[in-house]
N, C-alpha and C positions, 0 to 999 in steps of 0.2 A: 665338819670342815670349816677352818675360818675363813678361807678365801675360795670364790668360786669366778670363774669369766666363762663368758657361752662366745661359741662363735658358728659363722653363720656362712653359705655362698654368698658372695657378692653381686647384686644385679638381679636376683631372685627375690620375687616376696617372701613373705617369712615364715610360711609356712611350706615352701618348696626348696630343694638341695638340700644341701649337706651340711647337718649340724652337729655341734661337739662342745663337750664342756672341760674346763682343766681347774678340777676342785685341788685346794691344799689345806692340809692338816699343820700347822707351824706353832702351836703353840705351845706345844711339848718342850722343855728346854732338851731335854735326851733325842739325839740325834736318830737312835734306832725307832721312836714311837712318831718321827714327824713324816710326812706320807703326800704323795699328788699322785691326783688318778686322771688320763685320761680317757673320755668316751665317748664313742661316737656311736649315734642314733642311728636303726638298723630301716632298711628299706620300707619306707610308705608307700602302699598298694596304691592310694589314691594322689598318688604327686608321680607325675609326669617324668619329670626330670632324673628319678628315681629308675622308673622304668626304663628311662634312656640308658641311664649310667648301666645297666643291667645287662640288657641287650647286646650291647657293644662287645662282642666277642674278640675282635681284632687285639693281637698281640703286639705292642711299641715297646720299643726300645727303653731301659730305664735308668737312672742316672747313676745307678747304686751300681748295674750289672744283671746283666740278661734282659728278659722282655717279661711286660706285664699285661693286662688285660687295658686294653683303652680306656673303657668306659671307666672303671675305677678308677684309672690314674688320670681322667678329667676331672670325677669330683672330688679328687684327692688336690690335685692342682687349685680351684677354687677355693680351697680355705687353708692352704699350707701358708700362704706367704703372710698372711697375719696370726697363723698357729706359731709358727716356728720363733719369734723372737721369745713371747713370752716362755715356751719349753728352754729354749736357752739360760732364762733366770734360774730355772727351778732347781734348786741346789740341796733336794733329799731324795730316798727314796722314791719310785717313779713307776705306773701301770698304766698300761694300754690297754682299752679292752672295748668291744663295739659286739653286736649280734650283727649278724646276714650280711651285708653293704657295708655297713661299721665295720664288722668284724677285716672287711678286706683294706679298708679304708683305713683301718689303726693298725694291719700289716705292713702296710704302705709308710706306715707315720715312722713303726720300727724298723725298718730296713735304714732310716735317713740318721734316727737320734732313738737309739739303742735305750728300751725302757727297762728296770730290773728284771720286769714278767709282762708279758704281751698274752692276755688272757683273750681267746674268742672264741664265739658261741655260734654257732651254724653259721660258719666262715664257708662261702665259694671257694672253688681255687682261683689264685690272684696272680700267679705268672710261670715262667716253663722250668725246666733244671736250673739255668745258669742262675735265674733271681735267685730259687731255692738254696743256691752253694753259696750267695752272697750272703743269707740270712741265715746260714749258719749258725752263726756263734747266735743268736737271737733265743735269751732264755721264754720259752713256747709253749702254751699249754691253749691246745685246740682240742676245744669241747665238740663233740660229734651225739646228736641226739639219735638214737637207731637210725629209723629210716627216712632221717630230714635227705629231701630229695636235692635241697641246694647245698649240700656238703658234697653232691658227686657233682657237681659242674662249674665251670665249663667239664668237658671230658677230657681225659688222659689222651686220647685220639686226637685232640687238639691241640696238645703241646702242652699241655696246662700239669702243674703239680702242688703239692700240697706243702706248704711249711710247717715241721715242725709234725712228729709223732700225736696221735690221736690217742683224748681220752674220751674215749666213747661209752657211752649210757646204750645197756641192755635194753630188753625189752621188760626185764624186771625193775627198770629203774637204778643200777648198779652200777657204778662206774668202775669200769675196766680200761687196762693202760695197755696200749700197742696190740692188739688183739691181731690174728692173722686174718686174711679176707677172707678165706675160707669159712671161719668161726663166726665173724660180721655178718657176713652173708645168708646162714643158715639161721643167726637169732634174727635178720632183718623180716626172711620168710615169715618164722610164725608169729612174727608179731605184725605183719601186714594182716595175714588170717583172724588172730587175738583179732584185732581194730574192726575188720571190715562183719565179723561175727556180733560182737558185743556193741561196736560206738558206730559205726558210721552210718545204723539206719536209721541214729535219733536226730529228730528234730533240730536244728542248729547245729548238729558236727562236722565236721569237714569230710569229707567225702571217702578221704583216703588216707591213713596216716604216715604219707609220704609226706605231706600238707601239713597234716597237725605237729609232729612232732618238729616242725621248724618254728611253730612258735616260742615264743621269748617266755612265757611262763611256765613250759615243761621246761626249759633248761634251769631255770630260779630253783624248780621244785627238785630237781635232781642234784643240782650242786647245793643246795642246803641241806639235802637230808642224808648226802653221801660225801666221803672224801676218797680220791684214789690214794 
């Protein structure tokens, strides 16, 4: 990429809130090879404000249509108003894409200024039907690792829903497209069994791979060695 800008919450030190970067590719003369990606950084355990944004379960009102998660669209609010001029220049090709926080925070970014493909990786759900009808036309590809535990929350019981059909990674590593719950449900089983049998009484694992499988490095590994 020959241009890159980072941005940042405002009023926060710098290692806390909400950051994002908007890399472009321009120096291709052919219109179809010139490229801008945005991304945003997916929840830090150890930042605060992180956690806040999280928590905040309360559904507000949103500007596009329907209601969204508060907390998101706080730290979505903190870096849009110096995000959005520069997105306005960008005059190629265009992708969204963030894990966990990110992932809801770059759904947030496409619902305003429409990217080519809005790619996210262990995306929470971010607001109820009516946002969902808004982001409609929003070309969508939401990555679901088996049994990442923050893909089911907040809950359906809470008004909450999902944008955009799931492609979801088996428990073999496999990506599969629109799968039924039924089907999800039964590969999430044995592969909770798989995890808590084989990985989770070693040393340094995560306990349970509702946990693990929300890491940022099983989704790398599964979108590089598969395509849907």
């Amino acid at each position: 990429f020959s241009d890159c800008e980072f941005f940042e919450s405002k009023g926060k030190p710098d290692e806390e809130g909400i950051h994002c970067f908007l890399a472009q590719h321009l120096d291709s003369p052919k219109d179809d090879e010139r490229l801008a990606v945005l991304a945003f950084r997916g929840t830090d355990k150890d930042d605060p404000s992180d956690v806040a944004y999280d928590e905040n379960f309360k559904l507000e009102p949103w500007q596009k249509g329907g209601k969204v998660h508060s907390g998101f669209a706080h730290a979505f609010a903190e870096i849009w108003k110096d995000l959005d001029p520069p997105l306005r220049r960008v005059d190629c090709k265009i992708l969204f894409t963030g894990h966990s926080l990110g992932a809801a925070v770059a759904t947030l970014a496409a619902s305003l200024r429409r990217p080519n493909t809005l790619y996210t990786f262990g995306s929470p759900r971010v607001g109820n039907s009516d946002f969902i009808a808004a982001c409609r036309d929003v070309n969508s590809q939401r990555y679901v690792d088996c049994c990442d535990i923050v893909t089911r929350i907040p809950l359906r019981e809470m008004g909450y829903e999902h944008v955009g059909k799931a492609y979801y990674i088996d428990r073999k590593r496999r990506i599969t497209f629109d799968r039924n719950a039924l089907w999800t449900g039964l590969d999430r089983i044995w592969a909770a069994k798989e995890y808590l049998l084989k990985y989770a009484w070693k040393l340094g694992n995560l306990a349970a791979r509702e946990l693990a499988d929300h890491a940022p490095i099983n989704y790398v590994w599964a979108v590089s060695a598969d395509q849907p």
